[in-house]
Backbone as a chain_set.jsonl record, in Angstrom:
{"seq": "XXXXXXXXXXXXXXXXXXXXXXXXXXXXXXXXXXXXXXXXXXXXXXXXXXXXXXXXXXXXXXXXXXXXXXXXXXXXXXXXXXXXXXXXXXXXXXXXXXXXXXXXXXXX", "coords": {"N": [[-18.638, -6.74, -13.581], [-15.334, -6.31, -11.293], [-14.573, -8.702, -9.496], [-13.945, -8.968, -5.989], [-11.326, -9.486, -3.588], [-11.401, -9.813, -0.218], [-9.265, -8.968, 2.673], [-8.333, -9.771, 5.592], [-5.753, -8.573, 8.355], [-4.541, -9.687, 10.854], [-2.648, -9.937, 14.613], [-1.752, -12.677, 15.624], [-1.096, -14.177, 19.064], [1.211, -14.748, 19.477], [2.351, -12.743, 18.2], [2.908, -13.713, 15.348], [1.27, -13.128, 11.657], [-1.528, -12.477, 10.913], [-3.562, -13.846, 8.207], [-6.505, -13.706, 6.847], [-8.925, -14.256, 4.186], [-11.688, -13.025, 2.132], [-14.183, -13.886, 0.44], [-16.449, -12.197, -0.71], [-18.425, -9.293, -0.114], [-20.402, -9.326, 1.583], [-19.701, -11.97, 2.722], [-17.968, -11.187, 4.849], [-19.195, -9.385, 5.69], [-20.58, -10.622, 7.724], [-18.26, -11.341, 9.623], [-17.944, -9.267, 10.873], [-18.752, -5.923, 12.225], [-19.678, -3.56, 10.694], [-19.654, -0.066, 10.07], [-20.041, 1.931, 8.68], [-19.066, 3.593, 5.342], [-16.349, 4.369, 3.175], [-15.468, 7.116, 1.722], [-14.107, 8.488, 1.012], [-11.641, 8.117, 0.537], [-8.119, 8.287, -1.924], [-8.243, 6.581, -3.5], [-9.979, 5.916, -6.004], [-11.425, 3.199, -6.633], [-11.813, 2.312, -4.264], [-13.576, 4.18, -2.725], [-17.191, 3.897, -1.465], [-16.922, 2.028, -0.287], [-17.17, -0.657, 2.638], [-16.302, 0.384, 6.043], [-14.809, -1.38, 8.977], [-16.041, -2.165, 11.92], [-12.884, -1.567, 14.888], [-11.225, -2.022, 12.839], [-8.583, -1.046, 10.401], [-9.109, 0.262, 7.403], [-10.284, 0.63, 4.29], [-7.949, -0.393, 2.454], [-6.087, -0.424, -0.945], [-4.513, -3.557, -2.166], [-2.138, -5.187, -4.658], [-3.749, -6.913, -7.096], [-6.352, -6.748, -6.933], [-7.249, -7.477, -4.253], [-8.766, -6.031, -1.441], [-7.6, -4.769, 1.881], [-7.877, -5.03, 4.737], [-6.603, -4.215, 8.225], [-5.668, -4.784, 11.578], [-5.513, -2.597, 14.424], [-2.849, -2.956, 15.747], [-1.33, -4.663, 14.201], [-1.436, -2.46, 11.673], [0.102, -0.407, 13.147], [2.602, -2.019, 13.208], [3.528, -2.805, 10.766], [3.586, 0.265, 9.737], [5.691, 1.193, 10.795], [7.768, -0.916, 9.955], [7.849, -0.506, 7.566], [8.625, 2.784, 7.703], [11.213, 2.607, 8.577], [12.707, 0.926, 6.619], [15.495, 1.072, 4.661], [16.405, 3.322, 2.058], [17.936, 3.032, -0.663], [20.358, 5.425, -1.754], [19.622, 7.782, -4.913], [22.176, 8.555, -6.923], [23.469, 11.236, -9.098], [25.191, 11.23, -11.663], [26.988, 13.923, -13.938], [26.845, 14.343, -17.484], [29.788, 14.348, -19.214], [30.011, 17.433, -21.083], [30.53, 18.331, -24.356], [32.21, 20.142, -26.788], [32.159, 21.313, -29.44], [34.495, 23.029, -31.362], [35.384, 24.334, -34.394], [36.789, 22.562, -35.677], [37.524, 21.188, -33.823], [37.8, 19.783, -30.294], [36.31, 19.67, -27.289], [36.152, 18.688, -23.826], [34.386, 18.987, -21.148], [33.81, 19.033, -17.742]], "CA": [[-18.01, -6.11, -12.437], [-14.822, -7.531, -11.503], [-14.664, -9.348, -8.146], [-12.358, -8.407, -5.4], [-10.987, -10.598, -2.228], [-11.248, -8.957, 0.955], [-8.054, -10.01, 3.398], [-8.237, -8.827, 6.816], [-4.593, -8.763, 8.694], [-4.227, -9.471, 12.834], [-1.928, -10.421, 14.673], [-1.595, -13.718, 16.858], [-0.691, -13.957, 20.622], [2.917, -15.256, 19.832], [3.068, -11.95, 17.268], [2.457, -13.724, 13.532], [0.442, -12.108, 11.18], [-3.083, -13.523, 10.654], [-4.621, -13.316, 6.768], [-7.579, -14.132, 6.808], [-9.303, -13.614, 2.925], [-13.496, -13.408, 2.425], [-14.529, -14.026, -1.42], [-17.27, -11.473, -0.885], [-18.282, -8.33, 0.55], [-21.47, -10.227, 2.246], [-19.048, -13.083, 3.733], [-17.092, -10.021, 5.802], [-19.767, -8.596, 6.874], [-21.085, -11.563, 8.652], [-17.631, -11.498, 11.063], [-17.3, -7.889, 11.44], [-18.975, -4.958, 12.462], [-19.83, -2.103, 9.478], [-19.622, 1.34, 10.796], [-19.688, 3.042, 7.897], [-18.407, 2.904, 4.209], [-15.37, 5.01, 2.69], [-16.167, 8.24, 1.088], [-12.747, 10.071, 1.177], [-10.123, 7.17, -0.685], [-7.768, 8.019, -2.319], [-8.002, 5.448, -4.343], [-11.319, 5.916, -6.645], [-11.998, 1.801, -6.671], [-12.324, 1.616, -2.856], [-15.054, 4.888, -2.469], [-18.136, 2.927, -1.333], [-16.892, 0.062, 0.218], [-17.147, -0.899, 4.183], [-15.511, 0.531, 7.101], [-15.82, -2.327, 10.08], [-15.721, -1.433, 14.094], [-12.118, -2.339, 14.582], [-9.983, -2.717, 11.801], [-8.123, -0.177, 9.731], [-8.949, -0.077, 5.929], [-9.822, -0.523, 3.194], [-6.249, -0.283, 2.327], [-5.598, -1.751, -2.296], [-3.717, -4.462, -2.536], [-1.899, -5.677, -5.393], [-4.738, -8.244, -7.782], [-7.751, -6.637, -6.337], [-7.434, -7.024, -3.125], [-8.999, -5.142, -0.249], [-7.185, -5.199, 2.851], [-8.376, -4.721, 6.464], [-5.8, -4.282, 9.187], [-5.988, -4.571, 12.856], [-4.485, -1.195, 14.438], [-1.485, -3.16, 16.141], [-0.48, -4.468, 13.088], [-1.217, -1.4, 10.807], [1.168, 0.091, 13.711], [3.621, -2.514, 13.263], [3.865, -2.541, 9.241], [4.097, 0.951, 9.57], [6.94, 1.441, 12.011], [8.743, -1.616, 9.511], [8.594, 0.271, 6.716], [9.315, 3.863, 7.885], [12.812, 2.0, 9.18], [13.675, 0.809, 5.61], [16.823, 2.038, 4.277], [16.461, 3.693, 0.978], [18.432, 3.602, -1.558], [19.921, 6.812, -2.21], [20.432, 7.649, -6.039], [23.009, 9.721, -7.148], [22.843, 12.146, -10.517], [26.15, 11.686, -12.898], [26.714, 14.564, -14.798], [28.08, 13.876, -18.166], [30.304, 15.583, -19.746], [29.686, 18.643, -21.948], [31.435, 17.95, -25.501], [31.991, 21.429, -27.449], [32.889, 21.185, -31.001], [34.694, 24.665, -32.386], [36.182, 24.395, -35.897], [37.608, 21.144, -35.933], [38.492, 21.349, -32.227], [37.169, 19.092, -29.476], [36.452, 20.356, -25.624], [35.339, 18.327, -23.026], [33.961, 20.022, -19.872], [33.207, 17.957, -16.948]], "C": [[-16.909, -7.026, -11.89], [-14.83, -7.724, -9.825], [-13.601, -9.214, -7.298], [-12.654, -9.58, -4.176], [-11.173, -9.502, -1.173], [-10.406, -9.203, 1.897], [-8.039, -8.645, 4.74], [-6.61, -9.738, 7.924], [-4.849, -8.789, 10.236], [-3.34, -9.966, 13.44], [-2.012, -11.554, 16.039], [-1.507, -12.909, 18.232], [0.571, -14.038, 20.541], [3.549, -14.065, 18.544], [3.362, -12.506, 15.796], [1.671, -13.203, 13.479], [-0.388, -13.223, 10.923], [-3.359, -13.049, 9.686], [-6.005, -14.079, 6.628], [-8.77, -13.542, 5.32], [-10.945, -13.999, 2.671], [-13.476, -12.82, 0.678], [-15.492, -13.223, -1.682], [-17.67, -10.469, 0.076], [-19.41, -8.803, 2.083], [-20.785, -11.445, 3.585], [-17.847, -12.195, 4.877], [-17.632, -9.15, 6.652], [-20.531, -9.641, 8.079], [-19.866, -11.802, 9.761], [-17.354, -10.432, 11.708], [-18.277, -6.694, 11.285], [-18.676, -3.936, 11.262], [-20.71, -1.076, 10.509], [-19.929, 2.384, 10.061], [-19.38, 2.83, 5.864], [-17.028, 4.52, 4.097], [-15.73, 5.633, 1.797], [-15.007, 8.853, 0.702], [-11.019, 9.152, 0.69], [-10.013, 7.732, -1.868], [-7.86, 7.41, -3.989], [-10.093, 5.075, -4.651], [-12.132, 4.176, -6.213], [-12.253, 1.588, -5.085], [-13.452, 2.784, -2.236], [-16.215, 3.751, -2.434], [-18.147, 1.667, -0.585], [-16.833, -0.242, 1.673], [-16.202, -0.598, 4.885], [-15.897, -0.153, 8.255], [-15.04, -1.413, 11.389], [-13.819, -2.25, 13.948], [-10.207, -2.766, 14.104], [-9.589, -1.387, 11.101], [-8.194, -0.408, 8.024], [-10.248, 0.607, 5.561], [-8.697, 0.264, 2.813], [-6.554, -1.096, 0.517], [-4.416, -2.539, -1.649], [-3.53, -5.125, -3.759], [-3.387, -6.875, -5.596], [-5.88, -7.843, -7.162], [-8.036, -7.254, -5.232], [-7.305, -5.77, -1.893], [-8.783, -5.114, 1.023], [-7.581, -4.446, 3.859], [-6.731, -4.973, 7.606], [-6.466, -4.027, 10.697], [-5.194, -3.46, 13.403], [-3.285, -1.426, 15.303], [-0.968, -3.332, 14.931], [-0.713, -2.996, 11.865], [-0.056, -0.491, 11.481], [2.843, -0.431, 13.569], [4.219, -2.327, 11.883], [4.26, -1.027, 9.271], [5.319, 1.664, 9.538], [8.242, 0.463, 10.844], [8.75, -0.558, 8.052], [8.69, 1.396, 6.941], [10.827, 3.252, 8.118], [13.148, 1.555, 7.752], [14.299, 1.888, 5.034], [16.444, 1.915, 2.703], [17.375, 3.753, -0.203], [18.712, 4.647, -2.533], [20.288, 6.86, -4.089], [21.016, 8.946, -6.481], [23.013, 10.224, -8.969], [24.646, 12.004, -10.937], [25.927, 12.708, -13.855], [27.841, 13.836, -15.834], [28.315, 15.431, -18.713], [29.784, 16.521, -20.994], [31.066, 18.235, -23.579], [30.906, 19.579, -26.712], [32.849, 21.648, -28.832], [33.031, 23.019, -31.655], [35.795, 24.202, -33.239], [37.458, 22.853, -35.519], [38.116, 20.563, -34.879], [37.64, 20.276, -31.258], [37.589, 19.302, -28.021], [35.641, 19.879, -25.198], [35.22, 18.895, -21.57], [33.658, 19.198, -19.252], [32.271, 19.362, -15.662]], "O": [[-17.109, -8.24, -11.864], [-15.113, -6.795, -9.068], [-12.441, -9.309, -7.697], [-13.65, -10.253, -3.909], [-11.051, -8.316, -1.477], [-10.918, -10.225, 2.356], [-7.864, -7.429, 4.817], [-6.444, -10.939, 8.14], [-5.389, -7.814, 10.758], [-2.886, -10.842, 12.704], [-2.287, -11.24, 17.197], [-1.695, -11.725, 18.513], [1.24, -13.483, 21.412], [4.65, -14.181, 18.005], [4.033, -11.791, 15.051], [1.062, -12.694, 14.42], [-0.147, -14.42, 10.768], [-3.527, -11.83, 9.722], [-6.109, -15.216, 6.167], [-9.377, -12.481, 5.467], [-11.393, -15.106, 2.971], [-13.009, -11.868, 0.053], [-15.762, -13.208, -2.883], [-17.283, -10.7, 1.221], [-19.16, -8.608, 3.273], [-21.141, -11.683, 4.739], [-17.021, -12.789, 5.569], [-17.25, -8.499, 7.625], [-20.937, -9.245, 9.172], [-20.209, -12.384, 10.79], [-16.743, -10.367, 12.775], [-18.633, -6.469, 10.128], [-17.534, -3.584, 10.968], [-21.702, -1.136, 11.236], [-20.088, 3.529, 10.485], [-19.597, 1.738, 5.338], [-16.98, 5.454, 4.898], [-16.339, 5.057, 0.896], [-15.076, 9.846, -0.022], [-9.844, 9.506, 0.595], [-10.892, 7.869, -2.718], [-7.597, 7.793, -5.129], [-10.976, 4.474, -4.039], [-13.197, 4.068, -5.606], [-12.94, 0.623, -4.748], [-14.189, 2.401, -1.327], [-16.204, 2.819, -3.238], [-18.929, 0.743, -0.362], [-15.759, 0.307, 1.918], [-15.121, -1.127, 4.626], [-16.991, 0.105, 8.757], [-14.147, -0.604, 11.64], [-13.527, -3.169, 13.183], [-9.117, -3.221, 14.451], [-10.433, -0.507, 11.273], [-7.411, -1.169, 7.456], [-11.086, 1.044, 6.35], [-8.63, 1.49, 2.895], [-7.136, -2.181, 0.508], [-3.606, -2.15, -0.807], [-4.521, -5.716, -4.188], [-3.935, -7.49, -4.681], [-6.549, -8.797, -6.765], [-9.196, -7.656, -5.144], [-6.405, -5.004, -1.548], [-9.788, -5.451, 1.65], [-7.607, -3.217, 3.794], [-5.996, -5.957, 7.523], [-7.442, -3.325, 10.96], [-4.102, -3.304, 12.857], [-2.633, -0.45, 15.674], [-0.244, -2.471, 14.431], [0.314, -2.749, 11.233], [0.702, 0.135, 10.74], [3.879, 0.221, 13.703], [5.304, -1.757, 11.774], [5.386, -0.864, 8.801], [5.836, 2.41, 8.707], [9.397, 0.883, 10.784], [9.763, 0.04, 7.69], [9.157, 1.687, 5.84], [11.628, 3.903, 7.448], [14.306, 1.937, 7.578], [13.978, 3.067, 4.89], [16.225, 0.849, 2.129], [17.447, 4.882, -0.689], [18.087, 4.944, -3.551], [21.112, 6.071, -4.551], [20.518, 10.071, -6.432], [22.568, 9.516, -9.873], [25.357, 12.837, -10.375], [24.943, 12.648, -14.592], [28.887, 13.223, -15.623], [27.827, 16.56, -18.756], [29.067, 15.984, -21.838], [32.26, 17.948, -23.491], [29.822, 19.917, -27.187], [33.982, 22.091, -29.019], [32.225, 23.824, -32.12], [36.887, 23.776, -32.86], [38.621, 22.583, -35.217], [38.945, 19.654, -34.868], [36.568, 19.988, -31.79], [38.727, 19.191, -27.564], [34.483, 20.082, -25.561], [36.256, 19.219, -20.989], [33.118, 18.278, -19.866], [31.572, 18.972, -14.727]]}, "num_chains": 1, "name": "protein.A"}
């Protein structure tokens, strides 16, 4: 079974982000309140796994981690990425190339 990190996110008094990472599901529940587990993810690999009093998650994270958020910062991450600017991409057509009897017609 492979082993996952658990990283719970909060945020300071002066507004940094706090990571705080627990090597087991056992060492997470000893600082936090379980309410529950997750029945309704998404994301098959996190069905089963602890919902604490609290915190917002379980959220994947890239390498098998399971991330916990506090609901200022899950407010704040959110709010930063709805505001990124997208890169729009645009569709080139090419041209149409129409071969009649020895002839050559390009169509744009």
């Amino acid at each position: 079974m492979k082993r996952h990190i658990y990283r719970v996110v909060t945020q300071g008094v002066n507004g940094d982000y706090r990571i705080r990472d627990y090597m087991s599901e056992e060492e997470i529940r000893h600082r936090h309140i379980q309410i529950g587990i997750d029945d309704c993810s998404t994301d098959i690999t996190l069905r089963g796994r602890p919902v604490f009093k609290g915190l917002i998650g379980p959220m994947p994270e890239a390498g098998g981690i399971i991330r916990y958020e506090s609901p200022d910062v899950f407010e704040q991450m959110t709010k930063e990425w709805s505001e990124l600017k997208r890169k729009r991409r645009t569709r080139t057509k090419k041209p149409v190339i129409i071969e009649f009897q020895n002839q050559v017609e390009v169509q744009n």
